[in-house]
Structure formats: structure tokens, C-alpha cells
C-alpha positions as CSV (number, residue, x, y, z in Angstrom):
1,X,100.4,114.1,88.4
2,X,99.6,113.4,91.7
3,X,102.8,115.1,93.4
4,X,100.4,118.5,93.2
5,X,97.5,116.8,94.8
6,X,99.3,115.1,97.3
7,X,101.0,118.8,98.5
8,X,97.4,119.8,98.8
9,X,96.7,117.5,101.1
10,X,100.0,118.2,102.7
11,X,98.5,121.8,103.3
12,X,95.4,120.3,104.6
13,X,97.3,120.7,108.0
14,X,98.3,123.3,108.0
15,X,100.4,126.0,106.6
16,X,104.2,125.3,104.6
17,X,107.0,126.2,103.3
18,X,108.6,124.8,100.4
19,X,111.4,122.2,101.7
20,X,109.1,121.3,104.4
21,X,106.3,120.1,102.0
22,X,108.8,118.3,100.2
23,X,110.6,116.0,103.0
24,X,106.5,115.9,104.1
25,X,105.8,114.4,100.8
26,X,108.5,112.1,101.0
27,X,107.8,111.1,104.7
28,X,104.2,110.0,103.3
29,X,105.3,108.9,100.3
30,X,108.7,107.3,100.7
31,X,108.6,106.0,96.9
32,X,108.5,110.2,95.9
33,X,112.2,110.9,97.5
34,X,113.3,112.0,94.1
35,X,111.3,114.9,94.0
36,X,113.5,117.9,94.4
37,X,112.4,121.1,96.0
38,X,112.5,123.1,93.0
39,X,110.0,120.8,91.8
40,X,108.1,121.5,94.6
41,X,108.5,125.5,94.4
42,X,107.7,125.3,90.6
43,X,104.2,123.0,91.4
44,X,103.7,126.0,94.5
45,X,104.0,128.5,91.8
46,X,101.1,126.9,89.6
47,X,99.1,126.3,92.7
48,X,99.2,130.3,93.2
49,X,98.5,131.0,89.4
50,X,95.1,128.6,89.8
51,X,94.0,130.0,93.3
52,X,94.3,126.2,95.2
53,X,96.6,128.3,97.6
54,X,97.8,131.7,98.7
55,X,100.9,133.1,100.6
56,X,100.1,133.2,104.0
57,X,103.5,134.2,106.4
58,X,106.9,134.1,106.5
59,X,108.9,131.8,109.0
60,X,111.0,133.5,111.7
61,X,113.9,133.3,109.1
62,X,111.6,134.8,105.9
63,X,110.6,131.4,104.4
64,X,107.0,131.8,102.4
65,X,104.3,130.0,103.7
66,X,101.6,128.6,102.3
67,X,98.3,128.2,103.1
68,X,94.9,126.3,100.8
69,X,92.2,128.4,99.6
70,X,88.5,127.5,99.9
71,X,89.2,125.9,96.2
72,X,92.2,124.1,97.2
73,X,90.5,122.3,100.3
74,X,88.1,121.5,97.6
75,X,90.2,120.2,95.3
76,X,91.9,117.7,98.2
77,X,88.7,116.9,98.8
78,X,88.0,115.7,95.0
79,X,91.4,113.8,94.8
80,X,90.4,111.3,98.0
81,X,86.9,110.9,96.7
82,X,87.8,109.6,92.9
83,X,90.0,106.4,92.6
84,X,93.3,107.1,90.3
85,X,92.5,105.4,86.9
86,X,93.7,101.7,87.2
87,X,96.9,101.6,85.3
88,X,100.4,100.3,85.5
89,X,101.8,103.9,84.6
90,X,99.5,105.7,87.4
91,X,100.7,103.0,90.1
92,X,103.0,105.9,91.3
93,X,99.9,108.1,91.8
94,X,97.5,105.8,93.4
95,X,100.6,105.1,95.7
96,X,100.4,108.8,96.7
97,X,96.6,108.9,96.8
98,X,96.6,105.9,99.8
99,X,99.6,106.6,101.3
100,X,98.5,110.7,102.0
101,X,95.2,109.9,102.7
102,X,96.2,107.5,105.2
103,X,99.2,110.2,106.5
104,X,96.8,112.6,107.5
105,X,95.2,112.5,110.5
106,X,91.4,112.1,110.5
107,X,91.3,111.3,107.0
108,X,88.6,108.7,106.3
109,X,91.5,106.8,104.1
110,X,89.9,103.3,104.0
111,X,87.1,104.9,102.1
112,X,89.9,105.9,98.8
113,X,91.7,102.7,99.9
114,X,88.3,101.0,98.9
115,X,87.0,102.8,95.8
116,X,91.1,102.5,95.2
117,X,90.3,98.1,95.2
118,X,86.6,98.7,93.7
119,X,88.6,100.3,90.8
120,X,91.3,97.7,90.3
121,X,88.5,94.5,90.6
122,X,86.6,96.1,87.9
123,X,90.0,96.3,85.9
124,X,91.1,92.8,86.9
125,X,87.3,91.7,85.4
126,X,87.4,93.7,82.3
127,X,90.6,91.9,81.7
128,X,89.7,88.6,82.1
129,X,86.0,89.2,79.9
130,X,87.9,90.7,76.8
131,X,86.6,88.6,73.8
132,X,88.9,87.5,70.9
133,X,89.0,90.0,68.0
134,X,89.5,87.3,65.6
135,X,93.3,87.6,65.5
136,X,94.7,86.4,68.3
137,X,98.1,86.9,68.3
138,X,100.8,85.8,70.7
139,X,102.1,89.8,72.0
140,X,97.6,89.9,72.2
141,X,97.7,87.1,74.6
142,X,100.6,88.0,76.4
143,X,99.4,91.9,76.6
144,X,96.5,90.4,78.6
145,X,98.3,88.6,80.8
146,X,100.7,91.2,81.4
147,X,97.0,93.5,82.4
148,X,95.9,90.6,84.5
149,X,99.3,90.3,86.5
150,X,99.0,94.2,87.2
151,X,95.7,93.9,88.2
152,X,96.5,91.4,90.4
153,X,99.7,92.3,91.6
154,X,97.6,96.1,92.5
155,X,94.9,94.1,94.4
156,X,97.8,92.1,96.6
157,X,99.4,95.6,97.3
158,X,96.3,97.2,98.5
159,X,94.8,94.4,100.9
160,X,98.5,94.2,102.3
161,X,98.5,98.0,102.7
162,X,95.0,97.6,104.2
163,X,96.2,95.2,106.5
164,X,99.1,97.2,107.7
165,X,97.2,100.7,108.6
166,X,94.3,98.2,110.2
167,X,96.9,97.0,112.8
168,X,99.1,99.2,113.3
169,X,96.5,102.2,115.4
170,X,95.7,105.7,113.1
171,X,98.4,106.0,110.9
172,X,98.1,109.9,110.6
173,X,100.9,111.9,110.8
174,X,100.7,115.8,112.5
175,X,102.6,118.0,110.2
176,X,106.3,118.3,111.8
177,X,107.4,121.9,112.7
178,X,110.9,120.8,113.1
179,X,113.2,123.1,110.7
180,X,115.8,120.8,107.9
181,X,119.0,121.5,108.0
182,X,120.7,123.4,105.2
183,X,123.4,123.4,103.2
184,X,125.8,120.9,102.9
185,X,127.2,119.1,106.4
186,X,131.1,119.9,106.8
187,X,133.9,117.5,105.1
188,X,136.6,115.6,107.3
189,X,139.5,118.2,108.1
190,X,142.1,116.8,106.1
191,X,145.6,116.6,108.3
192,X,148.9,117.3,106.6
């Protein structure tokens, strides 16, 4: 899942805290705003447990912070340099891959936006050379064109997204140091 790479990155910047990485995810990745914090804390929790991160401070009001380790600046490092595998149920990730990549600043993202387009071409041609097995079938011949519509409908979605971070000047994003609010906001006062 691609939610644990793409807090990582997140942490590429710079040191966190929980509910910060989380509306940071969703600020780069505005298709991930279900992800709930506990989620988050939970994925935090296994980063520890496989030394891609370490506590590093407390905020002024005792939040943890969190901080990569030499292996987990490696491992955001692996994630931009390998395409997600092109595949209608990984769209969400390869969403994650370019949209982080291109969030943080002075990230090379049109390289993983490219081997990203390499992978989905080579996808879109396999499609379109498979042979007949003999049987053709009419749920064969419609899975295919349901591949070839993916593939195609991928391809559309990353020169658009290509065109957009081109035009717009660096897309990067600084981490925000600005606290969320908590707990819930007050009710109207009800009047007698």
C-alpha cells in the first residue's frame, strides 16, 4: 500500500506528528481524505517496528515526532525510482506515487511521472499483442477491452497531470507547521 510510502516521503521534510502527516497526505493526495489518523498512527507504529523511522521530539504540547532513518530515506528513495505495477486496482497508489513526488519540493517528479507512462505504454502494448488462445469468448474479448480502456484512460490521466505541474511553476509543497484544530467545533446555542 502506498499510504506507508507516501508518509515516508511526507517525512522527507522534515519531522511529524501523526495528524499532521495525515491532513499532509491528504493535502498531496486529495483522493486519500478517507484515511483516518489512527490509520496513520497504526502505519507509524510498523514504520518503528522496521527501522524506516524513529521518534525524534515532542511538540510544545507533547505530540511525538517523527523523524526517517538512513533506511527510510532509502526506502522513499526506492518508491520514486520503480513505477507502481500498471493495474486498475493500483491506480490509487500510482496516484499517490505522482502526486507526492510532485508535492515535494525538489523532487525530480517528472522522472516517476515518466517511468510511471513507460509502464502504462508497455501495458497498453501487451494488451493490444495478446494472441487468441483458441477460445475466444465474448467476457475474453470484452476483458481486453476493458485492459485497453484502463490503459488508455491511465495514459490520458498522466499527460494531463504532466501538463498541469509543467504550467503551473514547481508544484512542491514545504511541509506546513501550522497546528489542526481539535476536537469537535461548538454547536449553535439552542434558545428556549
Amino acid at each position: 500500500m502506498a499510504v506507508k510510502d507516501a508518509i515516508l516521503a511526507i517525512l522527507s521534510l522534515g519531522s511529524a506528528y501523526g495528524l499532521q502527516l495525515r491532513d499532509e497526505l491528504v493535502r498531496r493526495a486529495p483522493h486519500r481524505a478517507g484515511v483516518n489518523v489512527g490509520q496513520v498512527y497504526s502505519t507509524l507504529d510498523r514504520l518503528m517496528r522496521a527501522g524506516l523511522i524513529v521518534s525524534d521530539d515532542v511538540t510544545d504540547d507533547n505530540l511525538p515526532l517523527y523523524a526517517l532513518t538512513p533506511a527510510g530515506r532509502q526506502q522513499v528513495d526506492d518508491w520514486f525510482a520503480v513505477p507502481i505495477d500498471p493495474d486498475v486496482k493500483n491506480w490509487p497508489d500510482m496516484a499517490d506515487q505522482v502526486l507526492v513526488a510532485s508535492s515535494i519540493p525538489g523532487m525530480e517528479w517528472a522522472g516517476v511521472l515518466s517511468r510511471q507512462q513507460d509502464a502504462w505504454e508497455s501495458k497498453a502494448d501487451a494488451v493490444a499483442n495478446v494472441s487468441d488462445d483458441g477460445t475466444p469468448t465474448v467476457q475474453r474479448t470484452l476483458a481486453l477491452s476493458a485492459d485497453r480502456h484502463v490503459a488508455q484512460a491511465a495514459l490520458d490521466w498522466l499527460r494531463d497531470t504532466s501538463t498541469e505541474l509543467t504550467t503551473g511553476g514547481d508544484p512542491g509543497l514545504p511541509l506546513r507547521r501550522i497546528r489542526p484544530q481539535r476536537g469537535r467545533r461548538p454547536g449553535p446555542v439552542s434558545r428556549p
